[in-house]
N, C-alpha and C positions, 0 to 999 in steps of 0.2 A: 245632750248629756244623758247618759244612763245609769239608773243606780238599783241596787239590789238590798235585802236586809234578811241575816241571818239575827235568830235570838242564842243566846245561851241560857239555861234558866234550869234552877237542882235549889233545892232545899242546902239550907249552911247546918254545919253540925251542930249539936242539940247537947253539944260541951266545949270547954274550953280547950279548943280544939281546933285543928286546921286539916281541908279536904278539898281535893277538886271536885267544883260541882256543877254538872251538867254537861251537855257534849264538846266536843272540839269541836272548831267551825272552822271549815276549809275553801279554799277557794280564793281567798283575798290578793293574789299577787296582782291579777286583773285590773283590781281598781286602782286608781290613782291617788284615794285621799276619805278619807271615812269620816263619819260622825257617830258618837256613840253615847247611847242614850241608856241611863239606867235607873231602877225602881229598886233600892235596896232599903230592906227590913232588918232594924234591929232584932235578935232574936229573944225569948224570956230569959231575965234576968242578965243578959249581958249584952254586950258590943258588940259589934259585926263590921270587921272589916273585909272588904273584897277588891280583888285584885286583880287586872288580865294580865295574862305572862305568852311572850310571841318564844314560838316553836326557833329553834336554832337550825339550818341546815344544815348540810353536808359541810364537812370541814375541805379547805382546799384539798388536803391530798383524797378528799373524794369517801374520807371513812363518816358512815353514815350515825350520826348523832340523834339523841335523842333528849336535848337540853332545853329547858325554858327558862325565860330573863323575864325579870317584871317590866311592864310595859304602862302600864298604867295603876293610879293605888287610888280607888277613890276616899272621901273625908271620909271618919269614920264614925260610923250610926251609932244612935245610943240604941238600949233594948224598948222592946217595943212602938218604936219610933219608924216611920215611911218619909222616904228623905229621896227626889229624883235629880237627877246629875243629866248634863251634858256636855260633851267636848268634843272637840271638830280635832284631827289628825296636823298636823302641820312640822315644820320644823322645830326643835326642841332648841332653848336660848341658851340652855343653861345642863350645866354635867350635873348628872343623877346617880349616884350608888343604889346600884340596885341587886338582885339577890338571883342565885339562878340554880337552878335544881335537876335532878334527874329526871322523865318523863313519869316514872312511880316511884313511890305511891303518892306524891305532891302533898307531903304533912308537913313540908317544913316553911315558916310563916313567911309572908314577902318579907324583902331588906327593903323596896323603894318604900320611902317615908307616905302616910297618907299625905291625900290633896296635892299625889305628885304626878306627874304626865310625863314620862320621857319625848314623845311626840313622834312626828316621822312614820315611815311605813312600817306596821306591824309584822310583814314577811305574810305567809302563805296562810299560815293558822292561826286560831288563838284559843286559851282555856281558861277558866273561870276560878279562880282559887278564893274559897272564904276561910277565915277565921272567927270564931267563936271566943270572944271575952270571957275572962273569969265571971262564974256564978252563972254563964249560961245553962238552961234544960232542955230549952225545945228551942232548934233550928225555926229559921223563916224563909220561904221561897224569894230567891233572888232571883232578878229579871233583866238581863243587857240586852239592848236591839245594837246591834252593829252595821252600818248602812253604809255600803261602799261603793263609789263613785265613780264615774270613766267619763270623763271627756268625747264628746261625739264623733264617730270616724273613725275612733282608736279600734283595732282587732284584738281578739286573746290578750 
């Protein structure tokens, strides 16, 4: 078994407020199955929600897309509070409304409910979207390890 770990990690906005934060992490078609680990900080004076959202690809007739769907919504932190999460990838049991955006500027809040996991393979990418609660000032550095797995033997 082989496995690898990208982080994503950006400070959340410093108002009530929604931004993507930190880089895109690419590479994931490879793996088979992920776990993903997170350290998220409420920020001063408000709530912090964070959210991964998987890249959309090409649409069949081949026109190149640049959509993301929520994929994962973690609970949501109070302010100034350190709260760490983990979930393993797998099949999702249950249909998710979820919310999905243009690749920019990513201001607009997820629609998946917190404490939700759609589940299943994330596609190739993924980005980091925080929201800032009312009465937030100052953002908090938000930190995902995403670790993704292959089966031994398997190529590309």
């Amino acid at each position: 078994m082989q496995s690898s770990v990208q982080t994503i990690t950006g400070t959340s906005p410093a108002s009530a407020s929604t931004a993507v934060v930190g880089s895109v992490i690419r590479g994931l078609m490879q793996y088979d199955w992920f776990t993903i680990d997170a350290v998220i900080i409420g920020g001063t004076g408000g709530t912090i929600d964070v959210t991964l959202q998987r890249k959309l690809g090409p649409l069949p007739d081949g026109t190149a897309v640049d959509l993301w769907v929520d994929w994962l919504h973690f609970p949501q932190v109070a302010a100034g509070t350190t709260t760490k999460f983990s979930v393993q990838s797998g099949a999702g049991t249950t249909i998710a409304t979820v919310g999905m955006q243009a690749a920019s500027p990513g201001t607009t809040a997820a629609t998946l409910a917190a404490n939700t996991f759609v589940g299943g393979h994330p596609g190739n990418e993924l980005r980091m979207l925080a929201t800032g609660g009312s009465g937030t000032s100052v953002g908090a550095t938000q930190l995902v390890y995403v670790t993704g797995w292959r089966a031994g033997g398997r190529t590309g």
